[in-house]
Structures are given as C-alpha cells and as structure tokens.
C-alpha positions as semicolon CSV with decimal commas, in nm:
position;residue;x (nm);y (nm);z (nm)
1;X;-1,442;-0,437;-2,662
2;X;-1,122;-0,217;-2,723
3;X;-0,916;-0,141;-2,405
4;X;-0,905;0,179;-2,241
5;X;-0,663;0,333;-2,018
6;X;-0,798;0,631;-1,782
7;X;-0,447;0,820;-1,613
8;X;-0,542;0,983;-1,283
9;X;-0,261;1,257;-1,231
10;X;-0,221;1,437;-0,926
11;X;-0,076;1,788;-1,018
12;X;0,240;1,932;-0,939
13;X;0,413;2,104;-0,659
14;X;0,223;2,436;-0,499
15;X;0,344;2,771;-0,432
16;X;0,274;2,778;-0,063
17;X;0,576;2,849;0,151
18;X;0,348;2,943;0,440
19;X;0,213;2,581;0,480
20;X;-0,200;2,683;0,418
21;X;-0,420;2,385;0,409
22;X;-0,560;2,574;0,064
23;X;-0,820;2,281;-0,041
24;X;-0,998;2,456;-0,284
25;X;-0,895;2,840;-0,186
26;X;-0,832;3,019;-0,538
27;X;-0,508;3,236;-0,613
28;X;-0,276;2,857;-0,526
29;X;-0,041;2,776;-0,828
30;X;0,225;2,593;-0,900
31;X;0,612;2,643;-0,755
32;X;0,903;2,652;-1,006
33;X;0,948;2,275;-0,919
34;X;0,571;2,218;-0,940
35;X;0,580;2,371;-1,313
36;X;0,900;2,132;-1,386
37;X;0,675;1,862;-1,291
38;X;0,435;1,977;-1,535
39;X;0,652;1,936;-1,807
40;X;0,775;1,609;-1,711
41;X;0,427;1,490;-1,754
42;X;0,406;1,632;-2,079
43;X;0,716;1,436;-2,167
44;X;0,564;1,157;-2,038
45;X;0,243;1,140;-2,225
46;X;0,360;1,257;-2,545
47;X;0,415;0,950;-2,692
48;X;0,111;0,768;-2,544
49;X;-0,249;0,742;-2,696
50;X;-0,452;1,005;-2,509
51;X;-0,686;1,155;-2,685
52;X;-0,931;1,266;-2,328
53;X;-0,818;1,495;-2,112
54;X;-0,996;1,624;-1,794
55;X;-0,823;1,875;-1,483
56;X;-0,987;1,973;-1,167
57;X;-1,112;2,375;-1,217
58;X;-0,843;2,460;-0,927
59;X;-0,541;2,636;-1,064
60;X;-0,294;2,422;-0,994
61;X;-0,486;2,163;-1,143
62;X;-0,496;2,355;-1,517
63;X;-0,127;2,463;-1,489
64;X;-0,046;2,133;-1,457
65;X;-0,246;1,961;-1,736
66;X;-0,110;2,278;-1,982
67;X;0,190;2,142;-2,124
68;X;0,032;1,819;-2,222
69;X;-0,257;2,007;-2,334
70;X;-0,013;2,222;-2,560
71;X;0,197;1,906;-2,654
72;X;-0,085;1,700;-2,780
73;X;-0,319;1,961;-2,940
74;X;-0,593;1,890;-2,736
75;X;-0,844;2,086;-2,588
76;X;-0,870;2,060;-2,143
77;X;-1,222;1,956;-2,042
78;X;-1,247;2,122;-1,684
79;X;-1,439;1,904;-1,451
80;X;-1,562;1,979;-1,085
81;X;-1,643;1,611;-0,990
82;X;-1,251;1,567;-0,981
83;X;-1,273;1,862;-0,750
84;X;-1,054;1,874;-0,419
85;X;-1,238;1,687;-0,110
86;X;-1,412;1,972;0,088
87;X;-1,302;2,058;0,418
88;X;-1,327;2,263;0,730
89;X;-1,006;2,342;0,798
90;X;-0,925;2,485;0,451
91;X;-0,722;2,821;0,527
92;X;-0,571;2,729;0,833
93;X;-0,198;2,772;0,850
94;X;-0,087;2,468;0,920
95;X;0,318;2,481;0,824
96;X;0,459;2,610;1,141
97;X;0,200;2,409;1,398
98;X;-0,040;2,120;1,308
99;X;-0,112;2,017;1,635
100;X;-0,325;2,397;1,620
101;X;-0,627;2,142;1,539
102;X;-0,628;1,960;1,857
103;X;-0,787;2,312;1,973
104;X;-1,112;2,279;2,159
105;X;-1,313;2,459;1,902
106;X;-1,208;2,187;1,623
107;X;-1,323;1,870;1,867
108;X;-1,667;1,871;1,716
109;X;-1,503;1,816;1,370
110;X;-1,254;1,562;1,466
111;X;-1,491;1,318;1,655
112;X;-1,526;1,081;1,302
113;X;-1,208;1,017;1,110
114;X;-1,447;0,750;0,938
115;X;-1,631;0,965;0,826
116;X;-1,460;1,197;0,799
117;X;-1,657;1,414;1,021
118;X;-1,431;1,761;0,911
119;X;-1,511;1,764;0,574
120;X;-1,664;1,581;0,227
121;X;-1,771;1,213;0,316
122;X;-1,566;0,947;0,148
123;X;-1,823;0,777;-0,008
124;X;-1,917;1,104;-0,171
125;X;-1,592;1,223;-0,307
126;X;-1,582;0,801;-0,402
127;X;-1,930;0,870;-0,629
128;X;-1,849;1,175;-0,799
129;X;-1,471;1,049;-0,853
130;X;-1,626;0,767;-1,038
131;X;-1,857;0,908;-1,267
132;X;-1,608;1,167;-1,387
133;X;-1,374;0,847;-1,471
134;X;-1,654;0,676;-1,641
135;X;-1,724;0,969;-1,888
136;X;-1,358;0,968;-1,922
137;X;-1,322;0,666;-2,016
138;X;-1,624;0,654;-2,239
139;X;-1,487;0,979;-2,411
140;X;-1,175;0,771;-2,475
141;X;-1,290;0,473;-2,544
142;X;-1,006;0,250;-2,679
143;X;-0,746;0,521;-2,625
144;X;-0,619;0,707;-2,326
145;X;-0,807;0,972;-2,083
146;X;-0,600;1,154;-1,841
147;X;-0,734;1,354;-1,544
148;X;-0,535;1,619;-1,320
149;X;-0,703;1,583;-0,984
150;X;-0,608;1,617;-0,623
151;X;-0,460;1,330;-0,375
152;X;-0,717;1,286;-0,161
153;X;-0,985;1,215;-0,450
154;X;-0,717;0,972;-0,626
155;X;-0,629;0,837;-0,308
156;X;-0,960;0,752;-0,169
157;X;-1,086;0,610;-0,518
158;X;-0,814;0,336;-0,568
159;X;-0,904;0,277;-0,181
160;X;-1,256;0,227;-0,304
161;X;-1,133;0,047;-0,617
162;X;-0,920;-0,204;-0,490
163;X;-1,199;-0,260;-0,201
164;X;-0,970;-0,151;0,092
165;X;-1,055;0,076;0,401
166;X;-1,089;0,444;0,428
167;X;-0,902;0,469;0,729
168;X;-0,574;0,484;0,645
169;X;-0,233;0,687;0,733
170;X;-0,234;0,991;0,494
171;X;0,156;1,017;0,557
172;X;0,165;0,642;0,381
173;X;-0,050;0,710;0,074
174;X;0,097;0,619;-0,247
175;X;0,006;0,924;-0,450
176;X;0,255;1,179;-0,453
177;X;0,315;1,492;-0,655
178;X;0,287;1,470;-1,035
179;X;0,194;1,109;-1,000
180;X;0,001;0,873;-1,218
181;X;-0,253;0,622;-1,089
182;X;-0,341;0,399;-1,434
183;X;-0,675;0,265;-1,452
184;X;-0,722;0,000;-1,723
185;X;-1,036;-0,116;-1,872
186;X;-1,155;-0,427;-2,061
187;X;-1,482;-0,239;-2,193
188;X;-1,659;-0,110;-1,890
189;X;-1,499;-0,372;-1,683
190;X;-1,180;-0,247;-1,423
191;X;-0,869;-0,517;-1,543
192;X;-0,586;-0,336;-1,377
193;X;-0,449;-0,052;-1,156
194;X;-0,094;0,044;-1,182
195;X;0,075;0,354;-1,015
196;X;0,414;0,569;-1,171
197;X;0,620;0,864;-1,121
198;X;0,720;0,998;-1,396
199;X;0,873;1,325;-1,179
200;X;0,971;1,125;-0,881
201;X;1,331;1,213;-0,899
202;X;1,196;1,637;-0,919
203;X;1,050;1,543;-0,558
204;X;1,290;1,639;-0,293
205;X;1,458;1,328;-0,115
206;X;1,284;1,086;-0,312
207;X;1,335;0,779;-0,545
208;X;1,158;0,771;-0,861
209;X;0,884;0,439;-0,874
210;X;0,883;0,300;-1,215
C-alpha cells in the first residue's frame, strides 16, 4: 500500500489582546504575527506532496490554511469534526484573572477534569478527530493531507494515539502555535508520529523544534 502522510496544523496566533477564552465564538482572527505564521506554513508545505487539505470552519482556522491554499492551487475542504472542543467557559475573560473560575457558580463544572466535566468529553472530540483524519488520509492516499485544527483536538488525539492519559498539564502540551503534528501511514495502519515547528522562532521567547 502507498504511504500517506496526514499534517495536523494548529493555526496561527489570534487577535485577542483582551485574553477571551473564544473556543468557537465567531469574529476571532488572526494577529499580524498569527498571519506571519500563516505564511511560514505556506513556505513550509510548498515543496511537499499535499494534495488534501482540510481547516476547522473557525476563522482563524481558514486564515491560516489560505496561503497554502493559494500556494498550492488547491481548493480548502472546511470540516466541523476538526472543530474546537466545546466548552462552558467560552467568553469568559480570562487575560487579566484566571483564578475567576474557582467562583462558586463554576464548581459544578469543575468537579471532573477526567472528564472533562466543563465541556466536550475527550473521548468524543477523540472520535470525531479520527474520522476526519481517516477521510483525510483516504482523500490523500499516497500523498499528503493537511488539516488546520485547534490544540486541544490535536492535543488530545496524539494523547489517544500514542495510548497515553487524558489528564495531563495543558501548560506542558507539545502543540504550539502554527505547529505540525505528522501522522504517517503504512495503508490504513498508524507507522509514525512526528511533531515540527516550522514558525517556532515567530513565537515569542521560544526555540524553534526541528
């Protein structure tokens, strides 16, 4: 069977100097950096052989897979299974003062971080991940798919993938903006998992991971 190579890309940097939890809130596009990023990818796909490509319906999501889109020719197949995880606290302003959600009124959500009880269940966001990589990577077959999701869907897949738990430390996931989480396939069958940054040295601080 020829080998296939499904990219999921987490999009680029957000407008959102007031520090909103936006989840899937409309009107949230990318920053000047976040755009930057955007074009980075392009760069970095442009000479590889994806002929699939897939974004999230969110906004940032679609500005992010445009360059590519415009640099390979290719038309954007928009996707709600690679949707941001749902969750209650979507809206809140949470910049200025996380701890707002040890409130009393947001207990009832927080009793389950297995779960997790304040929003879409892993296992769920897990399911629909996965079908929306397997049409991918049937779409593609023997070439490359790329997907613009979100870093809580990418995240919690590879957990799922490499069979680790869902309770984790979301400051310590390895997913950050503009980043690409390769899946490889021999036929159906998963054969690797590899993780880049193509804009890693666009992110603030950091050092690019090659």
């Amino acid at each position: 069977m020829p080998a296939t190579r499904v990219h999921l890309v987490r999009h680029g940097e957000v407008n959102n100097p007031l520090g909103v939890l936006y989840g899937r809130l409309p009107g949230y596009g990318l920053s000047d950096r976040g755009h930057r990023m955007a074009e980075r990818l392009a760069e970095h796909f442009s000479r590889a052989d994806v002929t699939h490509l897939v974004a999230s319906p969110l906004q940032r999501a679609q500005e992010t897979m445009a360059p590519l889109a415009q640099t390979l020719d290719l038309p954007v197949h928009t996707d709600e299974r690679v949707l941001e995880a749902d969750s209650v606290f979507e809206g809140l302003d949470l910049g200025p003062n996380p701890a707002q959600l040890a409130h009393p009124r947001y207990w009832r959500h927080l009793v389950n971080p297995f779960k997790p009880s304040w929003g879409e269940p892993n296992r769920q966001i897990v399911a629909r991940m996965t079908e929306a990589i397997r049409a991918a990577r049937a779409a593609a077959e023997g070439h490359e798919a790329v997907i613009v999701s979100h870093q809580n869907p990418i995240w919690t897949t590879r957990l799922a993938l490499e069979g680790r738990s869902f309770v984790h430390d979301p400051r310590r996931r390895q997913c950050t903006l503009a980043s690409v989480t390769t899946l490889s396939f021999d036929g159906g069958t998963l054969v690797g998992l590899d993780y880049s940054e193509p804009a890693g040295d666009l992110l603030p601080g950091a050092k690019a991971i090659t």
